[in-house]
C-alpha positions in Angstrom: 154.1 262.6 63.0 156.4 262.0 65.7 153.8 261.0 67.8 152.0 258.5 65.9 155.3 256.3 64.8 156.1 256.3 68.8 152.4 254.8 69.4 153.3 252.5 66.8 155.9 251.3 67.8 154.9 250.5 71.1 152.4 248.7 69.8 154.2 246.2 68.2 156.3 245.7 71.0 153.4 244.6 72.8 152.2 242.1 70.5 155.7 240.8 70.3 156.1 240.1 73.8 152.6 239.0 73.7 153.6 236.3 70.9 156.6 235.3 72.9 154.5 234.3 76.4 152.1 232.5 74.5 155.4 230.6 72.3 156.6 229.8 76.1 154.1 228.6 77.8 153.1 226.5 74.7 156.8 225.2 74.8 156.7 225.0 78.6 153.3 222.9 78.4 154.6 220.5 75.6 157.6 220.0 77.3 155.9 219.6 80.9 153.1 217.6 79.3 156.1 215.1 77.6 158.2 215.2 80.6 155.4 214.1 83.0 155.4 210.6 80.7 156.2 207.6 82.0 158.3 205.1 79.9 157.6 201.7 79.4 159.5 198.7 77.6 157.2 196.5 75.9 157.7 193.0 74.5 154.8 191.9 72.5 154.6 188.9 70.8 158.2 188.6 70.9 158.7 191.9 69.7 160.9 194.8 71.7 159.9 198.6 72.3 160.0 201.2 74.2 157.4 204.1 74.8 156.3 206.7 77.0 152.8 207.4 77.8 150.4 208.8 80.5 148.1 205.6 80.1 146.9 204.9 83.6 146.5 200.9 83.5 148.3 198.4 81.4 145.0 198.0 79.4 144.7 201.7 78.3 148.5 200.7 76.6 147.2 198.2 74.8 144.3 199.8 73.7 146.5 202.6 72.9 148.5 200.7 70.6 145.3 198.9 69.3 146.2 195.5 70.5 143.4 193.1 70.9 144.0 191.4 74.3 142.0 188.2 74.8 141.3 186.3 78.3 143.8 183.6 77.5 146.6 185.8 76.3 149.5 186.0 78.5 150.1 189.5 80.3 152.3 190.6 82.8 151.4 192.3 84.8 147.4 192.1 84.7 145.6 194.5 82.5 144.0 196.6 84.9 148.0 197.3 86.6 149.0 201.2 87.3 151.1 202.1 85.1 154.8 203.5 86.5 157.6 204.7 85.0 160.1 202.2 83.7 157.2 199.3 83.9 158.3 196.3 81.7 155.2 194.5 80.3 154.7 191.4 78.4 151.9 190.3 76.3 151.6 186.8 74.3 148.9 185.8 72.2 147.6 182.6 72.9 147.1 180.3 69.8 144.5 177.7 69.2 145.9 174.0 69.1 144.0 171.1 68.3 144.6 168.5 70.7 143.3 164.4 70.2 144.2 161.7 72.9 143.2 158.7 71.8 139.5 159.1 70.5 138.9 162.4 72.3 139.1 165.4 70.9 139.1 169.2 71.6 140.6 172.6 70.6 142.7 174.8 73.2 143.8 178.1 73.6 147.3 178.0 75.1 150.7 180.5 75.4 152.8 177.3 75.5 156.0 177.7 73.6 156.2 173.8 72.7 154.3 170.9 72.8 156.0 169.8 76.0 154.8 172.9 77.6 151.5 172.4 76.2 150.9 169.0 77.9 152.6 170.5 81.3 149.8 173.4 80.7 147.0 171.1 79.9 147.7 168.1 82.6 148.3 165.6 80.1 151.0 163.0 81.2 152.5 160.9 77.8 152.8 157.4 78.8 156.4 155.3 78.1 154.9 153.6 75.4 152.3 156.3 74.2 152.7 158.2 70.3 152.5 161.6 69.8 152.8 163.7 66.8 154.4 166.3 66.7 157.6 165.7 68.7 157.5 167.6 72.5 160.2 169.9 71.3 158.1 170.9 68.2 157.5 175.0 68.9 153.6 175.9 68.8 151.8 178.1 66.3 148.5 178.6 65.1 148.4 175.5 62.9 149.7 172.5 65.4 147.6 169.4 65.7 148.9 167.3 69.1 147.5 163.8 68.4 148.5 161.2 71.4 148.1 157.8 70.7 148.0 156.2 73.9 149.2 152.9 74.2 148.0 149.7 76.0 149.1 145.8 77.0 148.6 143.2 74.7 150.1 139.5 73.9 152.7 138.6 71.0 152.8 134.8 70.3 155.8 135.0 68.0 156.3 130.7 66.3 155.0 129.8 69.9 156.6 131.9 72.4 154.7 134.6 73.8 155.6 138.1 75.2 153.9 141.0 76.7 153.9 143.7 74.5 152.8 147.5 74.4 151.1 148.7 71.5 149.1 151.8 70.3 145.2 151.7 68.6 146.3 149.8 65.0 145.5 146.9 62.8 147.5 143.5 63.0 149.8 144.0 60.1 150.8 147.9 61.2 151.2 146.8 65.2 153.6 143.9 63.5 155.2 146.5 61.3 155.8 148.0 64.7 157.5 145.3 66.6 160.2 144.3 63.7 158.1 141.4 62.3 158.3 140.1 58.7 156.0 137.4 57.5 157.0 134.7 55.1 154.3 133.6 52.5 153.4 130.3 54.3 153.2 132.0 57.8 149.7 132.7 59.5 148.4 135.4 61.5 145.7 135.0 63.9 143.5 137.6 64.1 143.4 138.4 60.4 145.7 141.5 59.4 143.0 144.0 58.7 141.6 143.6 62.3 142.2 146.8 64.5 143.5 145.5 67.9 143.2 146.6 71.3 143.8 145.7 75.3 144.2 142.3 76.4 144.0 141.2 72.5 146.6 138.3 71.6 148.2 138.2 68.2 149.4 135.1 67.0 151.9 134.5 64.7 152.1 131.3 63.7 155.2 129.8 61.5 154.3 127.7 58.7 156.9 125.8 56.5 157.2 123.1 53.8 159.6 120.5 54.1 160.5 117.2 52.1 161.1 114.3 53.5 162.2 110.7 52.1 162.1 107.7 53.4 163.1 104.0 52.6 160.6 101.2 53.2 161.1 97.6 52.8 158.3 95.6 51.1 157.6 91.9 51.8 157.8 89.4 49.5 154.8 87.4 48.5 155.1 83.1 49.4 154.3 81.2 46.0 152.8 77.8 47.1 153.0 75.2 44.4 151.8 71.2 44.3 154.4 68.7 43.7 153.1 65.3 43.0 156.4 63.6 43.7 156.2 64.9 47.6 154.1 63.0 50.1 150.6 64.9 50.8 151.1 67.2 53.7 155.2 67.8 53.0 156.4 71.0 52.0 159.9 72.2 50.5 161.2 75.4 49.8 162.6 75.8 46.3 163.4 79.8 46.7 163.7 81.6 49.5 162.1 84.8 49.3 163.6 88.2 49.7 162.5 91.8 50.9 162.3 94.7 48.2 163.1 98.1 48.7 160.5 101.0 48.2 161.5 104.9 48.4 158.5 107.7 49.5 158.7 110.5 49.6 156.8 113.2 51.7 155.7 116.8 51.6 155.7 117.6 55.3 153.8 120.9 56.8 155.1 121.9 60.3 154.0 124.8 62.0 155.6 126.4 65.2 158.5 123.7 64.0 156.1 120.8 64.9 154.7 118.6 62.6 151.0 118.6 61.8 150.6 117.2 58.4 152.0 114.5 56.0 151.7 113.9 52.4 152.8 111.2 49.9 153.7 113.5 46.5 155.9 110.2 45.3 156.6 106.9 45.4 159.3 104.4 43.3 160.7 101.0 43.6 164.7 100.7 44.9 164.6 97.4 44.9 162.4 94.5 43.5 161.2 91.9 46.5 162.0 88.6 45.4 159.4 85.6 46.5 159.5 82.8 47.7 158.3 79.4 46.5 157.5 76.8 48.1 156.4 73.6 47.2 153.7 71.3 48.6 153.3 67.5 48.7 150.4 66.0 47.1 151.3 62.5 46.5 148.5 60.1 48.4 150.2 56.6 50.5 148.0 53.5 50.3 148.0 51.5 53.3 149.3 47.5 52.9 148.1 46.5 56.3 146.0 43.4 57.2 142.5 44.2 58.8 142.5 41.2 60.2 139.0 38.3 60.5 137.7 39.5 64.0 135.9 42.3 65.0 136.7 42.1 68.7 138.8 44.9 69.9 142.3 45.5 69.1 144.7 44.2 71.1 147.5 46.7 72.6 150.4 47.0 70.6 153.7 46.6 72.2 155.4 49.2 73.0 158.7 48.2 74.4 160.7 49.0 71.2 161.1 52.3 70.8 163.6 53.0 67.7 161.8 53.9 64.4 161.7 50.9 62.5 162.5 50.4 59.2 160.4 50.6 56.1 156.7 51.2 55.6 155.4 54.1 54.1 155.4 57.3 55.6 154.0 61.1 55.7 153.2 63.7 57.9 150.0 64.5 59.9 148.6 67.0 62.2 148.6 65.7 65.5 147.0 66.4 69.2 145.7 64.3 72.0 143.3 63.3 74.3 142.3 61.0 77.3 139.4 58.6 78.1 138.5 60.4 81.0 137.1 64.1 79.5 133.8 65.3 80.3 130.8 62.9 78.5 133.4 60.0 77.2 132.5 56.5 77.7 136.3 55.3 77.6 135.4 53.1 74.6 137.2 53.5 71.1 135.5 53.3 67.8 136.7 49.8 67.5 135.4 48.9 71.3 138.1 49.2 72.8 137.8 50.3 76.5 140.4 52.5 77.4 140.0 53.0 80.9 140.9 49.2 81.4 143.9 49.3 79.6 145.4 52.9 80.4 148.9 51.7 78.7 147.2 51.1 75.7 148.8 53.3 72.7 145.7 54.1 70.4 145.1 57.2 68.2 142.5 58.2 66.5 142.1 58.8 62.7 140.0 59.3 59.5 139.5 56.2 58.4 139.6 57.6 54.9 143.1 57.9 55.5 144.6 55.4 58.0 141.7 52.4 58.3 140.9 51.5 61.3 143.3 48.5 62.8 146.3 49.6 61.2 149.5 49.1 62.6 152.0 52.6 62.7 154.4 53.9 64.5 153.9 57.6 65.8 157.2 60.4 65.3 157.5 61.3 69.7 154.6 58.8 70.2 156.0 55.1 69.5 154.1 52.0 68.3 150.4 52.5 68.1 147.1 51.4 66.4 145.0 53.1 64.7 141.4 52.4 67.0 139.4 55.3 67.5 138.0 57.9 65.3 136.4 61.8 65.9 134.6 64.1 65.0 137.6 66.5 64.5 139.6 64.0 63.0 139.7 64.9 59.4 141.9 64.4 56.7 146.3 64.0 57.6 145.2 64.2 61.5 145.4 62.4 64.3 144.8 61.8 68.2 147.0 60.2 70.1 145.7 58.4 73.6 147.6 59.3 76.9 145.5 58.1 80.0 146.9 61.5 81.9 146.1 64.9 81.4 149.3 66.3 81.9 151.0 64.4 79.3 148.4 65.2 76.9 148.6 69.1 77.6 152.3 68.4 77.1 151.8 66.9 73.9 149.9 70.0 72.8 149.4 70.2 68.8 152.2 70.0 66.2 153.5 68.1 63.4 154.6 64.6 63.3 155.7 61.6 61.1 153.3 59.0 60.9 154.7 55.5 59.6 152.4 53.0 58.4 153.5 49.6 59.4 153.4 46.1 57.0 
């Protein structure tokens, strides 16, 4: 009995010591197996840890922690790095931007932190004058549209003066929008406001305005001619003198650039009435009392050596010119035969007989004593020619109006 519990007990102290080995060893290989570890501080995405592992490359990490590393991430070190202990690795994903310059577009996969960094990544220099949306300092994520508008040199004609200007693919009314401008009603653009613009283009703005004007104009006054039997035929009097009215105007006026370029009459009214004159006209007829005289042999010359007006007789005024005997085709003889180029003192004038017969005695206003010998074929009506044998004085007698004074 003895015997048997000895054997038993041994046994179990077998088993226990058996049990506590194995227990060691495990404990020992768990504790080996975690101390042979190497620990590594990860930041991914942004995100801080710490681990230990026996991964041999950076990869196996990430696969390890079942992170999907594409090409275009960001990871530091590379992916196929041995792993040591105390390694700090850093992973970003890299998002996909869409990016538009001008009318080209394309989609990017990019670890930039902003869109200033993105355009640093990408080689993309923003012009002074170019647009982008969002702003450079915007942060990136997966939803961020970069659209660059890049802008180009054009011409602003602002009420005539021009300017060079920069401006970014737009119509007329949003690139005027964009340099400050405000249009008035009357104003006019050139091209029209809808047109999209682009380099070397010139927009002209062109200032239209409206303006009234008046303005005082003085109208003539009409000349009223009436007969008057009681005045001699040819003489004239003036029984009113006339006088200028007054007329105002007024004007719608269109200038453009601040020149003028069109004018028109809305209005017009009388200031002041004109006044006429009137004027009266001679028609009473003289009948000569002269003696013609028996012979028909030519006149003789009249005297000449007084020269005072005489006294009585009728008178009445004439047109008068003159002439010589020695023109171009003139024989020198008068009407009444007299030959002039024999008596070059002679004082003669010619007349319508109709008027003055011929042989009548007068006396001449600037001329003197004359008779009337000769006729022509200009001679019509109150004229008459008067005879000066040199040219000179007959230029210098010219044409005017003179007193004619038949004689008894």
């Amino acid at each position: 009995m003895k015997s048997l519990f000895s054997k038993s007990l041994s046994r179990g102290k077998w088993i226990v010591t058996v049990a506590t080995i194995v227990t060691s060893a495990a404990i020992f290989g768990i504790l080996f197996y975690e101390g042979s570890k190497k620990a590594v501080a990860l930041t991914l995405d942004g995100e801080q840890k710490e681990i230990r592992t026996h991964a041999n490359t950076i990869q196996d990490i990430l696969e390890e922690l079942d992170v999907s590393n594409r090409s275009e991430d960001y990871l530091y070190p590379s992916g196929d790095t041995k792993v040591s202990n105390n390694m700090k690795i850093v992973w970003e994903p890299a998002k996909q931007v869409d990016v538009t310059v001008g009318d080209q577009n394309k989609k990017v996969w990019t670890t930039a932190d902003t869109v200033k960094d993105l355009l640093s990544e990408q080689d993309i220099e923003l012009g002074e004058h170019d647009e982008i949306q969002p702003d450079v300092s915007e942060k990136i994520d997966g939803n961020t549209k970069v659209k660059i508008d890049t802008a180009f040199a054009l011409s602003l004609v602002d009420g005539g003066k021009k300017k060079k200007v920069w401006s970014t693919s737009t119509t007329v009314a949003d690139f005027l929008k964009q340099q400050g401008i405000t249009l008035k009603k009357t104003d006019r653009v050139e091209p029209e406001l809808d047109t999209v613009i682009g380099e070397k283009d010139v927009v002209n703005v062109v200032r239209v305005e409206k303006v009234t004007d008046v303005v005082e104009e003085a109208t003539d006054f009409t000349v009223v001619s009436k007969k008057d039997a009681d005045l001699e035929n040819g003489q004239e009097k003036v029984v009113q003198e006339g006088k200028k009215g007054k007329k105002e105007k007024k004007f719608e006026i269109v200038k453009e650039n601040g020149k003028e370029v069109s004018r028109k009459l809305i209005s017009e009214k009388t200031v002041k009435e004109s006044q006429d004159k009137i004027v009266s006209v001679g028609t009473k007829k003289l009948v000569a009392q002269v003696s013609r005289g028996k012979s028909t042999t030519a006149a003789k010359p009249v005297s000449t050596s007084t020269k005072e007006e005489p006294s009585g007789g009728k008178e009445f005024y004439v047109s008068s010119t003159a002439y010589t005997a020695s023109c171009n085709g003139c024989s020198g003889h008068t009407a009444s035969g007299m030959n002039l180029k024999a008596n070059p003192n002679a004082k003669v004038i010619a007349v319508d007989p109709s008027v003055i017969p011929l042989g009548t005695k007068v006396y001449v206003e600037g001329y003197g004593y004359a008779v009337a010998a000769d006729t022509g074929g200009a001679i019509k009506g109150n004229k008459i020619d008067v005879f000066y044998s040199d040219h000179a004085d007959a230029y210098r007698w010219g044409r005017k109006t003179v007193k004619v004074k038949i004689l008894d």
